[in-house]
C-alpha positions as a Markdown table, in Angstrom:
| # | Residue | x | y | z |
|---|---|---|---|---|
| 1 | Unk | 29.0 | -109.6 | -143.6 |
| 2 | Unk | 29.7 | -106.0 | -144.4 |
| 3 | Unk | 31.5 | -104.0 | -142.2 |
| 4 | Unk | 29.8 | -101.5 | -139.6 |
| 5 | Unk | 33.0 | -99.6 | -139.4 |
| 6 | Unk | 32.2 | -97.1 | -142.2 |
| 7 | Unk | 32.4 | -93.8 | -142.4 |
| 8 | Unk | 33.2 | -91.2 | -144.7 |
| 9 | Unk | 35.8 | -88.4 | -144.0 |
| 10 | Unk | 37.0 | -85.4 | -145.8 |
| 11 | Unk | 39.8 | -85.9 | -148.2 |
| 12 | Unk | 42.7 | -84.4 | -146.4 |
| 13 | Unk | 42.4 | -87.5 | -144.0 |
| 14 | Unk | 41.7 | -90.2 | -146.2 |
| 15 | Unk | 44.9 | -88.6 | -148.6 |
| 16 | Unk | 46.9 | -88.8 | -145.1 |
| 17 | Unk | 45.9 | -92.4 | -144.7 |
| 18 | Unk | 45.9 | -94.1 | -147.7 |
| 19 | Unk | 49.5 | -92.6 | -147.6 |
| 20 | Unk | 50.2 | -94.3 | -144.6 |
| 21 | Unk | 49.2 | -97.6 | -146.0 |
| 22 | Unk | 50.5 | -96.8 | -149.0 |
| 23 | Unk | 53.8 | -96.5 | -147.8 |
| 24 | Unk | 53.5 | -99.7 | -145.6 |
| 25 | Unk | 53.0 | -101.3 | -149.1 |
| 26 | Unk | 55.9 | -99.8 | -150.8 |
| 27 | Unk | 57.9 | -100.7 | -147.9 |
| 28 | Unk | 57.5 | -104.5 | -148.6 |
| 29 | Unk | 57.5 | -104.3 | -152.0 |
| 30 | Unk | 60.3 | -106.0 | -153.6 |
| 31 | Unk | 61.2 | -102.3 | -155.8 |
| 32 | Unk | 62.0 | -101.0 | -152.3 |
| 33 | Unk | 64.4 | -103.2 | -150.3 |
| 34 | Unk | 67.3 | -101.2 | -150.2 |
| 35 | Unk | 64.3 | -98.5 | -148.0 |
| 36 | Unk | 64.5 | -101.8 | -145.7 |
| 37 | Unk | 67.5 | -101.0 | -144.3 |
| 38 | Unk | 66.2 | -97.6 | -143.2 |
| 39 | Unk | 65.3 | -96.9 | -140.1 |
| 40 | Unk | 62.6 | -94.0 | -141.1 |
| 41 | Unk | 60.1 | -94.2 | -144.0 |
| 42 | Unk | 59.8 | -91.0 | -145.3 |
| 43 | Unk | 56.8 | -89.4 | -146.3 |
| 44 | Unk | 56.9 | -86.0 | -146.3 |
| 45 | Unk | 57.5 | -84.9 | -142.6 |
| 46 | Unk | 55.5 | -87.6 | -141.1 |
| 47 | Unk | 57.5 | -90.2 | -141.7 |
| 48 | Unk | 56.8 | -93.9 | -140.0 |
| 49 | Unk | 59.5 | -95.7 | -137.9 |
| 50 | Unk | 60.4 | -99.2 | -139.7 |
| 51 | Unk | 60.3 | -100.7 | -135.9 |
| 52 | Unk | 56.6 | -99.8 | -136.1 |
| 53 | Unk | 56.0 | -101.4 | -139.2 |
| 54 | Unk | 58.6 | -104.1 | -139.7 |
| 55 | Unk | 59.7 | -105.8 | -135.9 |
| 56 | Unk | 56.4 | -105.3 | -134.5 |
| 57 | Unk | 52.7 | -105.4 | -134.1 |
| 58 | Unk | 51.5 | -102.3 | -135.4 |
| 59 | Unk | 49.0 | -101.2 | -133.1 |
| 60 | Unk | 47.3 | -99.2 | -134.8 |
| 61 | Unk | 43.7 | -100.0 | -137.2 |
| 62 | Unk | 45.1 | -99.9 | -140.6 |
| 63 | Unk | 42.2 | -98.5 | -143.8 |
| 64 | Unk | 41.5 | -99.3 | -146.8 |
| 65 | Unk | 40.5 | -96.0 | -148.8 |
| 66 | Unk | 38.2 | -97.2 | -151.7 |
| 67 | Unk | 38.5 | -94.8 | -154.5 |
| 68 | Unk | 35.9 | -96.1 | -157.5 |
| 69 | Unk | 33.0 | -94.8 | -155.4 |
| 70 | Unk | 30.0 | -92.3 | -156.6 |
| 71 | Unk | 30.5 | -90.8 | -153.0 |
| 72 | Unk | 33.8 | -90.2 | -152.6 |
| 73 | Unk | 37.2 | -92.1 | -150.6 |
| 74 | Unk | 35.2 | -93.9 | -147.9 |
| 75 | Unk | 37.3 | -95.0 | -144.5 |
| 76 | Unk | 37.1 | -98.3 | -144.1 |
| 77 | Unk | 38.3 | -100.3 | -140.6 |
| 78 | Unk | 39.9 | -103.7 | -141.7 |
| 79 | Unk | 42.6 | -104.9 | -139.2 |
| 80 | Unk | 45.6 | -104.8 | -137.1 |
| 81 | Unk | 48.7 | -104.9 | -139.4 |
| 82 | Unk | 51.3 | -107.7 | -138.0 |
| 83 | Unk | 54.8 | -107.6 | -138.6 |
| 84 | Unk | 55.8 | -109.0 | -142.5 |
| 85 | Unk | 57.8 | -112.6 | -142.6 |
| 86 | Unk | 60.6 | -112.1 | -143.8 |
| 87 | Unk | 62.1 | -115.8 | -143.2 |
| 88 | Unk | 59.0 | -119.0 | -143.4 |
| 89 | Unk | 55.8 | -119.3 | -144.5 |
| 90 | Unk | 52.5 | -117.7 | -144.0 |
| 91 | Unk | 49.9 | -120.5 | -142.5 |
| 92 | Unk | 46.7 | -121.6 | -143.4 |
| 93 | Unk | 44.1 | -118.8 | -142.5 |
| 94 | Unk | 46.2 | -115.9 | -142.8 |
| 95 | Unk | 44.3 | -112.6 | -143.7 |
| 96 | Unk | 46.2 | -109.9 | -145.8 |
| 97 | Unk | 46.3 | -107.3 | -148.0 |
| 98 | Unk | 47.8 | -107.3 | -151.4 |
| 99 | Unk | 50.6 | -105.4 | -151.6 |
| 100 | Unk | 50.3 | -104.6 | -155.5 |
| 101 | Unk | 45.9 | -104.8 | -156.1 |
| 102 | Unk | 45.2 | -103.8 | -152.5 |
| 103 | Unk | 42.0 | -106.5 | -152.1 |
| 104 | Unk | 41.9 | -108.3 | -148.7 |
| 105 | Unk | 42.0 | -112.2 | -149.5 |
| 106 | Unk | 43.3 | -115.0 | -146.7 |
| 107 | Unk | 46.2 | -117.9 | -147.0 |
| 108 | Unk | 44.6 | -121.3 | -148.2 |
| 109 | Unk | 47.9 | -123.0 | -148.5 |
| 110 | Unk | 51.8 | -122.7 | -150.3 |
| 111 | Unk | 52.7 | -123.4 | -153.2 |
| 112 | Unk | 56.3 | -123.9 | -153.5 |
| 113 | Unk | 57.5 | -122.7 | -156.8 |
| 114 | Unk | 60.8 | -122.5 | -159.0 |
| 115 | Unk | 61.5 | -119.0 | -160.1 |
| 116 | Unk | 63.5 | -118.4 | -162.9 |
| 117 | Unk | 64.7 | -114.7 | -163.1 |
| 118 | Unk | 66.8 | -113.5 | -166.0 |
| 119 | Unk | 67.0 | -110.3 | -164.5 |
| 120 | Unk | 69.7 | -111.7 | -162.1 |
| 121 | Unk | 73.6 | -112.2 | -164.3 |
| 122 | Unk | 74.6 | -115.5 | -163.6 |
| 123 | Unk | 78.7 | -115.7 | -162.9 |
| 124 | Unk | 80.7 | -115.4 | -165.7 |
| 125 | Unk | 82.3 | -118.6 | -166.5 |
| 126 | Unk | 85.1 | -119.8 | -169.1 |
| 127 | Unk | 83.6 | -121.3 | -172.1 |
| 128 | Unk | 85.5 | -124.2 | -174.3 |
| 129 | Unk | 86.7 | -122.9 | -177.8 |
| 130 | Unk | 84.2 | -122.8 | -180.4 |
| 131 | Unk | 80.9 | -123.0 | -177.9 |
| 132 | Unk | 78.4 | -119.2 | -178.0 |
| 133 | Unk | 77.4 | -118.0 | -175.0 |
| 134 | Unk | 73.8 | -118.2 | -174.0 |
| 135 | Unk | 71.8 | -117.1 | -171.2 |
| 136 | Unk | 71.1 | -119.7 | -168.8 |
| 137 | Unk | 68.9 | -119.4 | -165.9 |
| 138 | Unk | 68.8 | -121.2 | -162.9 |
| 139 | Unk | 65.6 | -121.8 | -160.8 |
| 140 | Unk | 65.2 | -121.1 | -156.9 |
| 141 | Unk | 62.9 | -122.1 | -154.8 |
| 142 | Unk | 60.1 | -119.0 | -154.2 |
| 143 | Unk | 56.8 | -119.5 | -152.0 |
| 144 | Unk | 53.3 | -118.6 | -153.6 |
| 145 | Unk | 50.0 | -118.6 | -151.9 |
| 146 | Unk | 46.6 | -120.5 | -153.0 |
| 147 | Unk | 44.1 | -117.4 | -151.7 |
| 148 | Unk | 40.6 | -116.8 | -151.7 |
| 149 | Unk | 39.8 | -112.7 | -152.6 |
| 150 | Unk | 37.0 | -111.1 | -150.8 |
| 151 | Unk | 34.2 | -110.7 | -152.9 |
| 152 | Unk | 33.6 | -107.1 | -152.0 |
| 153 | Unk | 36.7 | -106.1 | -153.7 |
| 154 | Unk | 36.5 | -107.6 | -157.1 |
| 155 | Unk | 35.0 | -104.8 | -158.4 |
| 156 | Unk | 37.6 | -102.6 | -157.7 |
| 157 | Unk | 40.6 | -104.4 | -158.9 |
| 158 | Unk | 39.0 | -105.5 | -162.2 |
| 159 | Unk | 40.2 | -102.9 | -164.2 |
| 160 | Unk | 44.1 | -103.6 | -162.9 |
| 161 | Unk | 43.9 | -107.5 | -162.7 |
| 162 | Unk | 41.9 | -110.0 | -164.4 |
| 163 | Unk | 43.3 | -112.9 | -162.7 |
| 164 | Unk | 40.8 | -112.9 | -160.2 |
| 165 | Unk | 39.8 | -116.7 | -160.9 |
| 166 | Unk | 40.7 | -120.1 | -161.9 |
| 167 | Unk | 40.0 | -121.7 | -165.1 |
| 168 | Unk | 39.4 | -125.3 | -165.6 |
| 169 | Unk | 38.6 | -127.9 | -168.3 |
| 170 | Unk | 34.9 | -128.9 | -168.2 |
| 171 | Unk | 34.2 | -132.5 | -167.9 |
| 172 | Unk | 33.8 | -134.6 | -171.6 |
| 173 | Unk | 29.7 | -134.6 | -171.0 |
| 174 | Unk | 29.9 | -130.7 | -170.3 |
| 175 | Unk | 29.5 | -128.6 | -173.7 |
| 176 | Unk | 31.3 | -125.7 | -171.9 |
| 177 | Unk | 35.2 | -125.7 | -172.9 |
| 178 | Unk | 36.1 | -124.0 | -169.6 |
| 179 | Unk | 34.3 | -123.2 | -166.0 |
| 180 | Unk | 35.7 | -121.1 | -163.4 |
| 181 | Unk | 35.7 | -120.4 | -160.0 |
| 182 | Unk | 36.1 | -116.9 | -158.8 |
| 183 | Unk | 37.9 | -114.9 | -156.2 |
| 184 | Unk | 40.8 | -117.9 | -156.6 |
| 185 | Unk | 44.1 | -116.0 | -157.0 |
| 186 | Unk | 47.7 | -117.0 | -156.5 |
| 187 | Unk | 50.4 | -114.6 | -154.4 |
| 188 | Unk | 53.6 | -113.8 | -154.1 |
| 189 | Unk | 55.2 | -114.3 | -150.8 |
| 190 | Unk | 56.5 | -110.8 | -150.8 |
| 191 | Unk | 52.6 | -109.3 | -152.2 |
| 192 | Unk | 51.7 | -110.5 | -148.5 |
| 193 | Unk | 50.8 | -107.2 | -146.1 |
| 194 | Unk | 49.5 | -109.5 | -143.0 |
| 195 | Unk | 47.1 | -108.3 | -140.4 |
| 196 | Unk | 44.6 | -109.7 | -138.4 |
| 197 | Unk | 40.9 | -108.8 | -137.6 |
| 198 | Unk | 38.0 | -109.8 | -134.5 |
| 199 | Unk | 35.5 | -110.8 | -136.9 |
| 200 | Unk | 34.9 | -114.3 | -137.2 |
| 201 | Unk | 33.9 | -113.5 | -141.2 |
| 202 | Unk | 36.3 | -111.1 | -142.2 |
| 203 | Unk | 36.5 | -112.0 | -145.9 |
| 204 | Unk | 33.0 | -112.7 | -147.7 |
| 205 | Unk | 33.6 | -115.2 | -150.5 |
| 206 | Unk | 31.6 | -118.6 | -151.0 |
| 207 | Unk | 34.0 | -120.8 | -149.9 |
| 208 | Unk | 35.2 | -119.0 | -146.8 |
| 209 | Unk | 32.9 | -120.9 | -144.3 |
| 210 | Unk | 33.3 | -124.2 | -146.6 |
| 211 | Unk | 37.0 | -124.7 | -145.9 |
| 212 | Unk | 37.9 | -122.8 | -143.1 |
| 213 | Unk | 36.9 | -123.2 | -139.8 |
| 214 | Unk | 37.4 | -120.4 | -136.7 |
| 215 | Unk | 39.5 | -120.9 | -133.9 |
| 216 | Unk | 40.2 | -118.2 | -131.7 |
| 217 | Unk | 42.7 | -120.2 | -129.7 |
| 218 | Unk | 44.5 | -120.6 | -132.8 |
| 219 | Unk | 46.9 | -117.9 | -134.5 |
| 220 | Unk | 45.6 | -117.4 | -137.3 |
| 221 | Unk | 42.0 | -117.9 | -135.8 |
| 222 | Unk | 41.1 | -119.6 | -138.7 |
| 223 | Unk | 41.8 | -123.6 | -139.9 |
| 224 | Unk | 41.5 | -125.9 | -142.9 |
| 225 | Unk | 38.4 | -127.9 | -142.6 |
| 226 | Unk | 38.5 | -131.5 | -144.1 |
| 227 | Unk | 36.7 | -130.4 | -147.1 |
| 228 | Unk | 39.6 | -127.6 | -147.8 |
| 229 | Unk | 42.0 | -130.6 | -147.7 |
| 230 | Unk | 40.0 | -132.9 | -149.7 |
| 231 | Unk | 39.5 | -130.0 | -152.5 |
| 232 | Unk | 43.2 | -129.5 | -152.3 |
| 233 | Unk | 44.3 | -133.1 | -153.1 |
| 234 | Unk | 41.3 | -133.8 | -155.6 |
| 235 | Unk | 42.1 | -130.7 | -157.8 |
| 236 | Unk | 45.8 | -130.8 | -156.9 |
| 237 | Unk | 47.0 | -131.3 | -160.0 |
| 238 | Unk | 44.9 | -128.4 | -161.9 |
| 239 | Unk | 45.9 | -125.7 | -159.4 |
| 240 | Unk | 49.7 | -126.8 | -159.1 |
| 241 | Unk | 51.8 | -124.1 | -159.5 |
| 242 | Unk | 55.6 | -125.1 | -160.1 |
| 243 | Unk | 57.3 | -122.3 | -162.6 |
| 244 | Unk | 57.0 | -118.9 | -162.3 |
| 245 | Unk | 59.4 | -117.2 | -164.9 |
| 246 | Unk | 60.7 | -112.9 | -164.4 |
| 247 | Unk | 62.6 | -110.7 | -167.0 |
| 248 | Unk | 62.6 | -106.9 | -166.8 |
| 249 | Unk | 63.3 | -104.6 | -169.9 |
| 250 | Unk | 63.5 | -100.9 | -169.5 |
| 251 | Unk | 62.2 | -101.1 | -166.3 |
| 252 | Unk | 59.0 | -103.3 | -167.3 |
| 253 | Unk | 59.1 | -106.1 | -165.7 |
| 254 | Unk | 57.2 | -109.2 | -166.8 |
| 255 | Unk | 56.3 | -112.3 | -164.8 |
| 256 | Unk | 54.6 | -115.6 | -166.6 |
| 257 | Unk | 53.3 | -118.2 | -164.5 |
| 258 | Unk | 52.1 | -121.1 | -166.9 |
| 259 | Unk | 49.5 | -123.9 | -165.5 |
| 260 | Unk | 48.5 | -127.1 | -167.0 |
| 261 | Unk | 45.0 | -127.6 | -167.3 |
| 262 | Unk | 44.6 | -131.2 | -169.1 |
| 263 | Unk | 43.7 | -132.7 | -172.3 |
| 264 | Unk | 41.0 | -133.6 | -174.5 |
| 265 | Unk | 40.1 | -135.8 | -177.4 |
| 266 | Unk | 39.2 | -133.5 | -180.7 |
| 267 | Unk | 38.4 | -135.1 | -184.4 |
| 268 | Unk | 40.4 | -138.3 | -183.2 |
| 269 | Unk | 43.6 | -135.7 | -181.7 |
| 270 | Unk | 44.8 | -134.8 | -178.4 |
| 271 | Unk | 44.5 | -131.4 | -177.2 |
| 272 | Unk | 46.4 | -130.1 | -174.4 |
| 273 | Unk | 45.7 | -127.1 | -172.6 |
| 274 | Unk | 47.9 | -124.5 | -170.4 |
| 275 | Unk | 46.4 | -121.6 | -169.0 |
| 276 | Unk | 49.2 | -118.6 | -168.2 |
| 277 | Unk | 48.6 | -115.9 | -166.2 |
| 278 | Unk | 51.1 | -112.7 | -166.9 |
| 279 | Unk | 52.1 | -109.6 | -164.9 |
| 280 | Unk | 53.4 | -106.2 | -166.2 |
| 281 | Unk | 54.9 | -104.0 | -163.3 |
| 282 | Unk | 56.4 | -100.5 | -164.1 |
| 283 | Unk | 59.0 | -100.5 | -162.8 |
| 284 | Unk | 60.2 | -96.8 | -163.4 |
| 285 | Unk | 58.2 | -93.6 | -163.0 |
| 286 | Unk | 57.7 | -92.6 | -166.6 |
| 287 | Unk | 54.0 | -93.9 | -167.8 |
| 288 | Unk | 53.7 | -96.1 | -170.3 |
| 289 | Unk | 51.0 | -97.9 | -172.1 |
| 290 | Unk | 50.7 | -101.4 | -173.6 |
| 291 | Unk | 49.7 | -101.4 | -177.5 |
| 292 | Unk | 50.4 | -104.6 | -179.2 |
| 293 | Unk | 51.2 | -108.5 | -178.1 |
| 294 | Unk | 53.7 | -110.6 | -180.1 |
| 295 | Unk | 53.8 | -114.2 | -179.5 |
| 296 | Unk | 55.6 | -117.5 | -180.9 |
| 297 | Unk | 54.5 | -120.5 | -180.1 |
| 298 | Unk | 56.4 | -123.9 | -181.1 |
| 299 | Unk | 54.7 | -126.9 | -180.4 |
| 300 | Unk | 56.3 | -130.4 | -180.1 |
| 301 | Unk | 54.9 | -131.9 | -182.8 |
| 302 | Unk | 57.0 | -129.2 | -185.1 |
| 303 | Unk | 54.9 | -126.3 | -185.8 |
| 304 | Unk | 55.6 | -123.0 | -184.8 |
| 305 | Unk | 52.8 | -120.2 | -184.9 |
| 306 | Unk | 52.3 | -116.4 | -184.8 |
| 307 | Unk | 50.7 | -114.7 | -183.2 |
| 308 | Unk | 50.0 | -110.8 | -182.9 |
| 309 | Unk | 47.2 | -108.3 | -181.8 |
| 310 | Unk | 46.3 | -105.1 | -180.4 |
| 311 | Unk | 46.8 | -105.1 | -176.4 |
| 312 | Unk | 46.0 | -107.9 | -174.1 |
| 313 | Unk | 42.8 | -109.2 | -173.4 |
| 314 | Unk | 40.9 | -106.4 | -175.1 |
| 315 | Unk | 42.9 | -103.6 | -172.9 |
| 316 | Unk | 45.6 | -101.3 | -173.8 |
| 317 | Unk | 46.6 | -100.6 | -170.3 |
| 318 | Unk | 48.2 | -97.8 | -169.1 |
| 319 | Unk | 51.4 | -98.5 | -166.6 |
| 320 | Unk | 51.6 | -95.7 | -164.6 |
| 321 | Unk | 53.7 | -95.0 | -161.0 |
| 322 | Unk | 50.2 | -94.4 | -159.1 |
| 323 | Unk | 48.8 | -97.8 | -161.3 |
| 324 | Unk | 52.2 | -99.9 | -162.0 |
| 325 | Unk | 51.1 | -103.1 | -162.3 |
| 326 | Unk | 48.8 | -104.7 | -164.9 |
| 327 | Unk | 47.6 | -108.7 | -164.2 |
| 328 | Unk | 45.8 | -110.9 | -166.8 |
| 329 | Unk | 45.2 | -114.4 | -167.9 |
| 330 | Unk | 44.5 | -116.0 | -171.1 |
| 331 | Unk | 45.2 | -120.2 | -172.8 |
| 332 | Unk | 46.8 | -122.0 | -175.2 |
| 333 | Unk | 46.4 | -125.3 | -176.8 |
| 334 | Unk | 48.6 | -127.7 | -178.5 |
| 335 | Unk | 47.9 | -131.0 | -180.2 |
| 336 | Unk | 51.3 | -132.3 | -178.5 |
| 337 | Unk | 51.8 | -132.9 | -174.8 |
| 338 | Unk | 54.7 | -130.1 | -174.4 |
| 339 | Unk | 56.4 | -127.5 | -176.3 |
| 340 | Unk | 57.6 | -123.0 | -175.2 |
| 341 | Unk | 56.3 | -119.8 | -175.8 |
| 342 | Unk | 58.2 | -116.6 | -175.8 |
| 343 | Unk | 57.1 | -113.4 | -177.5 |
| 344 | Unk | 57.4 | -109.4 | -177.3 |
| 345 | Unk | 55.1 | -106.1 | -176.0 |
| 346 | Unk | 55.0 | -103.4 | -177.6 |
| 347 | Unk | 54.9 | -100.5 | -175.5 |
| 348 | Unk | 54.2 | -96.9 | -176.5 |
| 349 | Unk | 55.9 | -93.8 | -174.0 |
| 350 | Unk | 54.0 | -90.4 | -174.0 |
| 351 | Unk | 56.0 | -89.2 | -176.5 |
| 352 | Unk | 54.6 | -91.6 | -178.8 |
| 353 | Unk | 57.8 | -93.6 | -179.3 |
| 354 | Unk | 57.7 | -97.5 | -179.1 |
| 355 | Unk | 60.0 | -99.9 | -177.4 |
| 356 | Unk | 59.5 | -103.7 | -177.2 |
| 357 | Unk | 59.1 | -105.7 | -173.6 |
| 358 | Unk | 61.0 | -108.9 | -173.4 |
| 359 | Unk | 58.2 | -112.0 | -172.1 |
| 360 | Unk | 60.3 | -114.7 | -171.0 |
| 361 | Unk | 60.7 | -117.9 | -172.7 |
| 362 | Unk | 58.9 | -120.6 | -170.6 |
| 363 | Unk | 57.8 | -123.8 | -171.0 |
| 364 | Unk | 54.2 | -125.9 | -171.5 |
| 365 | Unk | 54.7 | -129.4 | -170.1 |
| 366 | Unk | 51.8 | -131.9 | -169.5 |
| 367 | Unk | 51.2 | -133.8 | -166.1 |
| 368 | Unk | 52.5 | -137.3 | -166.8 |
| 369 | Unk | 49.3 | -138.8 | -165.0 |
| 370 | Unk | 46.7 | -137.2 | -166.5 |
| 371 | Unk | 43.4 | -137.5 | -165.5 |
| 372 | Unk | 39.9 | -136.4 | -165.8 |
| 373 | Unk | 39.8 | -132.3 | -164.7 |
| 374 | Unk | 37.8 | -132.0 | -161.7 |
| 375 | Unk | 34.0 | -131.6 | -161.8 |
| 376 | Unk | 33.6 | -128.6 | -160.0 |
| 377 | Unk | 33.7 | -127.9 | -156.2 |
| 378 | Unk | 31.0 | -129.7 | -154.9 |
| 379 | Unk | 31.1 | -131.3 | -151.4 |
């Protein structure tokens, strides 16, 4: 259903706004904590209270300034911003905003995930005689969301984040390798910028009506049908999310979340398959672009590979303080059940010079009980 509420404005009041909610992003992100404990966000001289954005209800419609249009930055009505959690979860049927991609998507359901950040120094401890040092990293638990993206704006966050659905192994009869199903993404629980809105269809994607349900007596107005919870525990497996894995260099930071997809039989072999999905956030304020991927990949069976190229899925992108963050997703396949990947990016500064970006070393592990991927998301 698209929205009524449009109308265009002149640009000193959409640059005004989109300030406003661009601070109100910034504010959550995790770059700016320490602004957190502030009790004024600056911006220029018309600063917001944190008590209006933080402890309470904003009351106040909140915009989304769309800035890819032929016409110009159109105002856009979306919702009521509500205060951000920063203890618990977000339920079922909770509408937001990305903090990072700006699309509006809703809350499906958690994923509870093990984060392992090398960015945070473990305590130093006494080592034996004889023994070398080595950087081990210790997982906590960190919450992600399975969301649905509204449909109207995938076309405006292709060009940062081409995660925007989920890949999965076609059936043995099917001669596709892969299918997907769009506007599936997975959130941090700190990318969350809740709010709430009247309409009873305030995200348009093809699922929306199949797994949730309106119910204005409930907050949020909107529940898991039985077909949402049947989807969830059929294709459980295939959209589990349990490692996410963080490491920062030179104020790139780079976060791999790998997911097991399932195996198949090739020329009398095994194949198994891992899809990965990887973020690059600038974390600094010089700009940067990304030139050139280095991978290793060691398989259990004994073989290690090599892999390099130019960019990342056929883009070079740039990492800028206006465009930080750059998403993408791409698979791997191994004739062994498990084995790691690590590898480097090499990324060039405006002055031409080159430094390389850390990826994390993480791990490709098979679902013990592996069965048939699901056929699609028929009802």
């Amino acid at each position: 259903m698209t929205s009524n509420n449009i109308s265009p404005v002149d640009a000193q009041s959409a640059d005004v706004l989109f300030n406003l909610v661009k601070v109100g992003i910034e504010i959550t992100s995790e770059r700016k904590k320490q602004a957190r404990r502030r009790d004024f966000l600056g911006w220029g001289a018309g600063g917001v209270p944190l008590s209006h954005l933080g402890k309470m209800m904003i009351r106040l419609l909140f915009s989304r300034i769309l800035m890819n249009r032929p016409e110009g930055k159109i105002l856009e009505t979306v919702g009521v911003f509500e205060a951000v959690k920063q203890h618990g979860k977000y339920e079922t049927g909770q509408l937001f905003l990305h903090s990072v991609f700006g699309y509006r998507g809703i809350v499906l359901f958690p994923w509870h995930a093990r984060l392992y950040d090398r960015d945070i120094t473990p305590p130093i401890k006494r080592e034996p005689p004889g023994t070398h040092g080595s950087k081990e990293v210790k997982g906590k638990t960190h919450t992600y969301y399975q969301v649905l993206i509204d449909t109207r704006d995938c076309p405006h966050i292709s060009q940062r984040s081409q995660t925007e659905a989920v890949t999965f192994l076609a059936n043995h009869d099917d001669s596709r390798a892969l299918y997907a199903i769009p506007g599936l993404d997975y959130v941090s629980h700190e990318d969350i910028l809740p709010y709430n809105s009247a309409e009873q269809l305030p995200i348009q994607h093809e699922l929306f009506e199949r797994f949730l349900l309106y119910n204005p007596a409930k907050s949020p107005p909107f529940t898991a049908r039985d077909t949402l919870k049947a989807w969830q525990e059929k294709n459980h497996p295939w959209l589990e999310l349990s490692d996410v894995h963080r490491e920062t260099t030179e104020n790139i930071r780079v976060t791999v979340i790998p997911f097991y997809m399932g195996m198949r039989e090739a020329q009398n072999s095994h194949v198994y398959w891992w899809r990965y999905c990887i973020r690059l956030e600038n974390m600094g304020s010089e700009v940067v672009q990304l030139r050139e991927r280095h991978w290793r990949i060691f398989s259990l069976s004994g073989t290690l590979e090599t892999v390099r190229g130019r960019g990342v899925v056929g883009r070079e992108p740039v990492l800028s303080k206006e465009q930080p963050a750059f998403q993408y997703s791409s698979h791997v396949s191994l004739q062994a059940p498990s084995g790691h990947m690590w590898g480097t990016f090499r990324i060039e500064r405006t002055d031409g010079s080159h430094f390389d970006v850390r990826i994390p070393p993480f791990s490709l592990e098979s679902n013990k009980d592996d069965k048939a991927p699901p056929a699609g998301y028929t009802f």
